[in-house]
VOGU-3710 file (C-alpha; in Angstrom, 3 decimals, decimal comma):
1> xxxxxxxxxx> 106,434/93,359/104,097  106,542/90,636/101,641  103,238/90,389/99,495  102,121/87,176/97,503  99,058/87,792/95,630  97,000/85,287/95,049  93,763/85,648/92,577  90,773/84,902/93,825  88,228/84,394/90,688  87,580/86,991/87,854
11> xxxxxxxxxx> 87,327/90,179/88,803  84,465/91,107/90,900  83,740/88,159/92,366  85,013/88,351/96,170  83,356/86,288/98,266  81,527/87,640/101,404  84,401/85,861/104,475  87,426/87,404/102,211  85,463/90,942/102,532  84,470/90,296/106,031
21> xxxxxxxxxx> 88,107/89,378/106,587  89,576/92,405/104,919  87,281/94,483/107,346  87,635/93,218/110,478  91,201/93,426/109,449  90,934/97,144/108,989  88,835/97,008/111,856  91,818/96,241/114,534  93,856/98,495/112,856  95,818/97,129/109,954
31> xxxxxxxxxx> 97,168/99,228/107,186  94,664/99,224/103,803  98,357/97,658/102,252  98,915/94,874/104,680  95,409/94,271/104,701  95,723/93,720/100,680  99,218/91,537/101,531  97,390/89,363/103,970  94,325/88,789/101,624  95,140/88,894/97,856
41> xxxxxxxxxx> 92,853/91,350/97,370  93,940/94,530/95,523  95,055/97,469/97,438  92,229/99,683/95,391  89,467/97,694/96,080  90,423/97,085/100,218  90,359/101,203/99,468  87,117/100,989/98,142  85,661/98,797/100,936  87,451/100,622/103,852
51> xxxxxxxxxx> 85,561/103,959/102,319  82,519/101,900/102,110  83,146/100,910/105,880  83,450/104,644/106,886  80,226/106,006/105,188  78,209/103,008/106,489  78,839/103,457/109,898  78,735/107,377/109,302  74,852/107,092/107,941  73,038/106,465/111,353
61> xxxxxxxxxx> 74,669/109,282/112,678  73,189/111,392/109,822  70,023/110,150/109,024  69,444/110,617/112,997  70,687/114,601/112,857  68,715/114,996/109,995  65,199/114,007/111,301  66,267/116,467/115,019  63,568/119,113/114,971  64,903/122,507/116,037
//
């Protein structure tokens, strides 16, 4: 796996299609690391954003068990 990073901007300033990107990447099944190869963006914050991912789609299932009435 050869990586090139390329910056993108000062830090925190990712723009919306390289986060989209990164996700839909994860999405079809890429690795977090190639993920990070493929984009530029560092492997801790693809980490960050695949957690992110998880919890998101997590909620609805949540907030839907927690209104149930026993």
């Amino acid at each position: 796996m050869d990586c090139t990073i390329t910056c993108n901007g000062p830090k925190g300033e990712w723009t919306t299609l390289t986060r989209v990107r990164v996700l839909t990447l994860l999405e079809i099944g890429v690795s977090e690391a190639e993920a990070s190869c493929q984009t530029g963006v560092p492997r801790p914050t693809v980490n960050l954003w695949s957690k992110t991912r998880r919890s998101s789609s997590a909620q609805p299932y949540l907030l839907r068990t927690s209104t149930r009435k026993c």
